[in-house]
C-alpha positions in Angstrom: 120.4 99.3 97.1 120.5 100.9 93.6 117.5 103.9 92.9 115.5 102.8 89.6 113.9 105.4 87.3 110.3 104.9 86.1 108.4 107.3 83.7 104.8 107.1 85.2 101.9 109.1 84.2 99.2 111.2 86.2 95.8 109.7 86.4 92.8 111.7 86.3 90.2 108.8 86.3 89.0 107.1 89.1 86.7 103.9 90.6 87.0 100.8 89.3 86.0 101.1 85.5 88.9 103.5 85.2 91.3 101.2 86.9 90.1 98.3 84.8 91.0 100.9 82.0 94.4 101.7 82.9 95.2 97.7 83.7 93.8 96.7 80.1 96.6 100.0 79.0 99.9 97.8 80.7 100.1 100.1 83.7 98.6 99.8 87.3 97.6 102.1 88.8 99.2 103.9 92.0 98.6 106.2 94.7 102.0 108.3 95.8 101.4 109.8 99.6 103.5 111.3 102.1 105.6 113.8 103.6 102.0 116.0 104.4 101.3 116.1 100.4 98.2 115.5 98.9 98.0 112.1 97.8 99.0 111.7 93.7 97.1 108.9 91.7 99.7 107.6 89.3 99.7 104.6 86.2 103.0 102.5 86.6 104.1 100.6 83.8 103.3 97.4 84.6 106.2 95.0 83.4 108.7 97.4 84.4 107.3 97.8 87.6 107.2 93.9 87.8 110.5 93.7 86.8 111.9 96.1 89.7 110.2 93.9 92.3 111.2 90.9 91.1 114.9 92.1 90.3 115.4 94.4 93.4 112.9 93.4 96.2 109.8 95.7 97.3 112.2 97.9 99.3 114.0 99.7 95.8 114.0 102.8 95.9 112.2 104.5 92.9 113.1 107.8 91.5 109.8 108.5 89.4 109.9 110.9 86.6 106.1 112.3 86.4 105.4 115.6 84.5 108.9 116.6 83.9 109.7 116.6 87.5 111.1 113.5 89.4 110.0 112.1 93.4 112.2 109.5 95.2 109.6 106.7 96.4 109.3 103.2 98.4 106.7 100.8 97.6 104.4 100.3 100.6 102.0 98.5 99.4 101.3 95.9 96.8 98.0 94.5 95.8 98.0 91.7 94.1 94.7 89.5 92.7 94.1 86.5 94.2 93.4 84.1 91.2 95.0 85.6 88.4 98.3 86.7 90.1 99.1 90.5 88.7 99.3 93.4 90.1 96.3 95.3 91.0 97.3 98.4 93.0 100.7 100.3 94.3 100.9 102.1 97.4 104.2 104.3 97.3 105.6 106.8 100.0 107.8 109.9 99.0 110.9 109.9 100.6 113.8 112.2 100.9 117.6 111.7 100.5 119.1 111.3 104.2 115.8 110.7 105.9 115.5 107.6 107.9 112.6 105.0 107.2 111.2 101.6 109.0 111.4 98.8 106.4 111.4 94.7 107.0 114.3 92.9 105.2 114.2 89.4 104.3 116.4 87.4 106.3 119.0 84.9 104.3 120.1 81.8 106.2 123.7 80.2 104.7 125.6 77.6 105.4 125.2 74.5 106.6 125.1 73.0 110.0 126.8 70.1 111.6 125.1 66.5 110.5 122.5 65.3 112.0 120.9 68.8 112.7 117.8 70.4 111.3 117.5 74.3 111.2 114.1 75.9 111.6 113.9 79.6 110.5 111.4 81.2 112.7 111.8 84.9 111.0 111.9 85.4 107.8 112.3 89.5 107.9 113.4 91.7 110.6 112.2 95.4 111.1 115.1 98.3 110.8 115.9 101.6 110.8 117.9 102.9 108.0 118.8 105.8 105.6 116.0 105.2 102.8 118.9 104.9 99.8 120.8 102.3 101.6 118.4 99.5 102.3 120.1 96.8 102.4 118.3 93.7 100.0 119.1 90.6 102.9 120.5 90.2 105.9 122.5 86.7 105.6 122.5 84.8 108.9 125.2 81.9 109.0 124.1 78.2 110.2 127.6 76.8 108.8 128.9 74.6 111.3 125.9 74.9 114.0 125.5 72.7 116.9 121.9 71.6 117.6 121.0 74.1 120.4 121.8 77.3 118.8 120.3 79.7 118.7 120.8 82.9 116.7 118.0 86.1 118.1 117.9 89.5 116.2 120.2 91.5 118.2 123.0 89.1 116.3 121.9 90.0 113.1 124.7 92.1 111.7 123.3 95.3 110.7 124.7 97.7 108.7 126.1 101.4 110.0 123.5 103.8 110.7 120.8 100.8 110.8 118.9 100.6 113.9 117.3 97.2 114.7 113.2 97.6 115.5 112.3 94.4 116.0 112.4 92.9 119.6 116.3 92.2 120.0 115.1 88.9 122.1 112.9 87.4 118.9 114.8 84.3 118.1 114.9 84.3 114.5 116.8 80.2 113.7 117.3 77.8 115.7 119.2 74.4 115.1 117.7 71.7 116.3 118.7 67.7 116.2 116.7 65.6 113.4 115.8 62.9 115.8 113.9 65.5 118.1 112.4 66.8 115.4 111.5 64.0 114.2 110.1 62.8 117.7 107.7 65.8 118.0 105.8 65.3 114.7 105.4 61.4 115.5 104.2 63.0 119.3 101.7 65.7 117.4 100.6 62.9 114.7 99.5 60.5 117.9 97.8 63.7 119.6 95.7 64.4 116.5 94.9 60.6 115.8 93.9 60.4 119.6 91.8 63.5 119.4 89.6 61.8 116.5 
Protein backbone atom coordinates (compact mmCIF):
# COMPACT_ATOMS: atom_id res chain seq x y z
CA UNK A 1 0.00 0.00 0.00
CA UNK A 2 1.24 3.34 -1.30
CA UNK A 3 2.00 6.30 1.77
CA UNK A 4 -0.13 9.49 0.84
CA UNK A 5 1.08 13.01 1.81
CA UNK A 6 -1.41 15.50 3.48
CA UNK A 7 -0.57 19.08 4.52
CA UNK A 8 -2.66 19.42 7.79
CA UNK A 9 -2.71 22.21 10.07
CA UNK A 10 -2.44 22.46 14.10
CA UNK A 11 -5.59 23.31 15.88
CA UNK A 12 -5.67 25.40 18.79
CA UNK A 13 -9.47 25.64 19.29
CA UNK A 14 -11.46 23.25 20.95
CA UNK A 15 -15.42 22.01 21.83
CA UNK A 16 -17.84 21.90 19.53
CA UNK A 17 -18.24 25.64 18.22
CA UNK A 18 -14.64 25.39 17.20
CA UNK A 19 -15.09 22.07 15.41
CA UNK A 20 -18.21 23.43 13.74
CA UNK A 21 -15.65 26.15 12.73
CA UNK A 22 -13.04 24.20 11.26
CA UNK A 23 -15.94 21.83 9.28
CA UNK A 24 -17.64 25.19 7.82
CA UNK A 25 -13.32 25.86 6.78
CA UNK A 26 -13.26 22.20 4.38
CA UNK A 27 -11.16 20.45 7.00
CA UNK A 28 -12.13 18.03 9.87
CA UNK A 29 -10.73 17.99 12.48
CA UNK A 30 -8.28 15.21 13.96
CA UNK A 31 -6.69 14.03 16.92
CA UNK A 32 -3.02 12.27 16.19
CA UNK A 33 -1.97 9.87 19.36
CA UNK A 34 0.53 7.42 19.99
CA UNK A 35 3.81 6.03 20.53
CA UNK A 36 3.61 7.73 24.51
CA UNK A 37 3.21 11.35 22.77
CA UNK A 38 0.87 13.78 23.79
CA UNK A 39 -2.06 13.67 21.73
CA UNK A 40 -1.98 16.51 18.64
CA UNK A 41 -5.38 18.06 17.49
CA UNK A 42 -5.06 18.46 13.78
CA UNK A 43 -7.57 20.02 10.70
CA UNK A 44 -7.46 17.47 7.69
CA UNK A 45 -8.46 18.72 4.55
CA UNK A 46 -11.55 17.42 4.05
CA UNK A 47 -11.89 16.27 0.24
CA UNK A 48 -8.58 15.15 0.19
CA UNK A 49 -8.92 13.18 3.10
CA UNK A 50 -12.17 11.75 1.53
CA UNK A 51 -10.54 11.06 -1.42
CA UNK A 52 -7.69 8.86 0.35
CA UNK A 53 -10.36 6.73 1.97
CA UNK A 54 -12.31 6.30 -0.75
CA UNK A 55 -9.19 5.67 -3.23
CA UNK A 56 -6.95 3.66 -0.81
CA UNK A 57 -9.10 2.09 2.03
CA UNK A 58 -8.95 3.36 5.79
CA UNK A 59 -5.79 1.30 6.33
CA UNK A 60 -3.36 4.06 3.86
CA UNK A 61 -0.81 5.05 5.39
CA UNK A 62 -0.49 8.83 5.73
CA UNK A 63 2.76 10.75 5.83
CA UNK A 64 1.35 14.14 7.30
CA UNK A 65 3.34 17.23 6.78
CA UNK A 66 2.37 19.59 9.87
CA UNK A 67 4.62 22.50 10.83
CA UNK A 68 7.49 21.83 8.50
CA UNK A 69 7.94 18.45 10.01
CA UNK A 70 6.28 15.25 8.68
CA UNK A 71 4.57 11.97 10.99
CA UNK A 72 3.67 8.62 9.29
CA UNK A 73 -0.04 7.85 10.55
CA UNK A 74 -3.00 5.16 10.24
CA UNK A 75 -6.50 6.18 10.46
CA UNK A 76 -8.17 4.53 13.53
CA UNK A 77 -11.01 6.06 13.69
CA UNK A 78 -13.62 7.63 11.51
CA UNK A 79 -16.67 9.50 12.63
CA UNK A 80 -19.04 9.97 10.39
CA UNK A 81 -22.68 11.92 10.92
CA UNK A 82 -25.46 9.88 10.81
CA UNK A 83 -27.98 11.88 8.54
CA UNK A 84 -25.88 13.98 6.58
CA UNK A 85 -23.11 11.49 5.70
CA UNK A 86 -19.56 13.58 6.09
CA UNK A 87 -17.01 13.22 8.08
CA UNK A 88 -17.04 14.53 11.52
CA UNK A 89 -13.96 13.46 13.34
CA UNK A 90 -10.39 11.41 12.61
CA UNK A 91 -8.64 9.36 15.02
CA UNK A 92 -4.96 8.76 13.63
CA UNK A 93 -2.05 6.66 15.35
CA UNK A 94 1.67 7.55 14.66
CA UNK A 95 3.47 4.85 13.43
CA UNK A 96 7.00 4.05 12.67
CA UNK A 97 8.70 2.50 9.52
CA UNK A 98 9.33 -1.36 10.41
CA UNK A 99 7.05 -1.53 13.32
CA UNK A 100 4.31 -4.07 13.21
CA UNK A 101 0.58 -3.04 13.71
CA UNK A 102 -2.98 -5.06 14.07
CA UNK A 103 -5.25 -3.86 11.28
CA UNK A 104 -8.66 -5.81 9.68
CA UNK A 105 -8.49 -6.19 5.85
CA UNK A 106 -11.46 -6.48 3.81
CA UNK A 107 -11.89 -9.81 2.49
CA UNK A 108 -12.57 -10.14 -1.56
CA UNK A 109 -14.46 -13.26 -2.67
CA UNK A 110 -13.72 -14.16 -6.76
CA UNK A 111 -14.80 -16.52 -8.87
CA UNK A 112 -17.56 -18.28 -9.35
CA UNK A 113 -18.76 -21.56 -8.03
CA UNK A 114 -20.11 -24.62 -9.64
CA UNK A 115 -24.12 -24.12 -10.71
CA UNK A 116 -26.56 -24.63 -8.62
CA UNK A 117 -24.49 -23.38 -5.51
CA UNK A 118 -24.95 -20.24 -3.45
CA UNK A 119 -21.91 -18.76 -1.54
CA UNK A 120 -22.51 -17.08 1.78
CA UNK A 121 -19.61 -14.77 3.01
CA UNK A 122 -19.61 -14.98 6.73
CA UNK A 123 -16.41 -12.52 7.16
CA UNK A 124 -16.01 -9.67 5.56
CA UNK A 125 -12.38 -8.57 7.21
CA UNK A 126 -9.91 -10.65 8.91
CA UNK A 127 -7.47 -9.25 11.68
CA UNK A 128 -3.45 -9.34 10.85
CA UNK A 129 -0.29 -8.63 11.81
CA UNK A 130 1.81 -6.77 9.46
CA UNK A 131 4.60 -4.23 8.86
CA UNK A 132 2.50 -0.79 8.94
CA UNK A 133 3.82 0.25 5.06
CA UNK A 134 2.82 -2.98 3.59
CA UNK A 135 -0.84 -3.35 4.42
CA UNK A 136 -2.14 -5.13 2.09
CA UNK A 137 -5.70 -3.36 0.54
CA UNK A 138 -7.77 -7.15 0.23
CA UNK A 139 -7.27 -10.42 0.73
CA UNK A 140 -8.99 -12.23 -2.39
CA UNK A 141 -10.49 -15.63 -1.48
CA UNK A 142 -11.38 -17.87 -4.60
CA UNK A 143 -14.99 -19.58 -4.81
CA UNK A 144 -14.25 -20.41 -8.70
CA UNK A 145 -15.29 -23.87 -9.20
CA UNK A 146 -16.57 -24.63 -5.51
CA UNK A 147 -18.61 -27.63 -4.61
CA UNK A 148 -21.48 -26.94 -2.23
CA UNK A 149 -19.88 -28.02 1.10
CA UNK A 150 -16.87 -25.95 1.11
CA UNK A 151 -15.70 -24.46 3.18
CA UNK A 152 -12.86 -21.96 3.18
CA UNK A 153 -11.68 -20.78 7.37
CA UNK A 154 -9.06 -18.00 7.91
CA UNK A 155 -6.05 -20.11 8.36
CA UNK A 156 -6.46 -20.57 4.25
CA UNK A 157 -6.47 -17.08 3.63
CA UNK A 158 -3.15 -16.48 1.88
CA UNK A 159 -1.34 -13.97 3.76
CA UNK A 160 1.43 -12.10 2.78
CA UNK A 161 5.30 -12.55 4.22
CA UNK A 162 5.83 -11.20 7.46
CA UNK A 163 1.79 -11.04 8.08
CA UNK A 164 0.65 -12.87 11.07
CA UNK A 165 -3.05 -13.90 11.05
CA UNK A 166 -4.99 -12.66 14.47
CA UNK A 167 -8.15 -13.74 13.99
CA UNK A 168 -9.17 -17.23 15.18
CA UNK A 169 -7.56 -19.60 12.42
CA UNK A 170 -10.90 -21.86 12.91
CA UNK A 171 -13.52 -18.70 11.97
CA UNK A 172 -15.01 -19.96 8.80
CA UNK A 173 -15.06 -16.94 6.71
CA UNK A 174 -17.33 -18.58 3.07
CA UNK A 175 -19.03 -21.25 2.73
CA UNK A 176 -20.82 -22.73 -0.48
CA UNK A 177 -23.82 -23.93 -0.03
CA UNK A 178 -26.62 -25.63 -2.57
CA UNK A 179 -29.47 -23.09 -3.75
CA UNK A 180 -32.24 -25.60 -2.95
CA UNK A 181 -31.01 -25.83 0.84
CA UNK A 182 -30.87 -22.50 0.94
CA UNK A 183 -33.74 -21.92 -0.34
CA UNK A 184 -35.42 -24.65 1.98
CA UNK A 185 -34.30 -22.81 5.17
CA UNK A 186 -35.84 -19.44 4.43
CA UNK A 187 -39.26 -21.12 3.42
CA UNK A 188 -38.54 -23.27 7.11
CA UNK A 189 -37.82 -19.69 8.99
CA UNK A 190 -40.77 -17.84 6.98
CA UNK A 191 -43.27 -20.79 8.42
CA UNK A 192 -41.59 -20.43 12.03
CA UNK A 193 -42.26 -16.66 12.03
CA UNK A 194 -45.80 -17.02 10.50
CA UNK A 195 -46.51 -19.78 13.19
CA UNK A 196 -45.13 -17.65 15.94
CA UNK A 197 -47.78 -14.83 15.13
Amino acid sequence: MSEVRLSVEPRTEFGKGAARRTRRAGKIPAVLYGHGTDPRHLALPALEFARVIRENGSNAVLTLNVENATELALTKTITVHPLKNYIEHVDLLVVKRGEKIAVDVPIVLTGDPVPGTLVRQELDTISVEVEALHIPEQFEVSVAGAEAGTQILASQVSLPSGATLLTDPETLVTAVTEATQVAEEGEAEAGAEAAAE
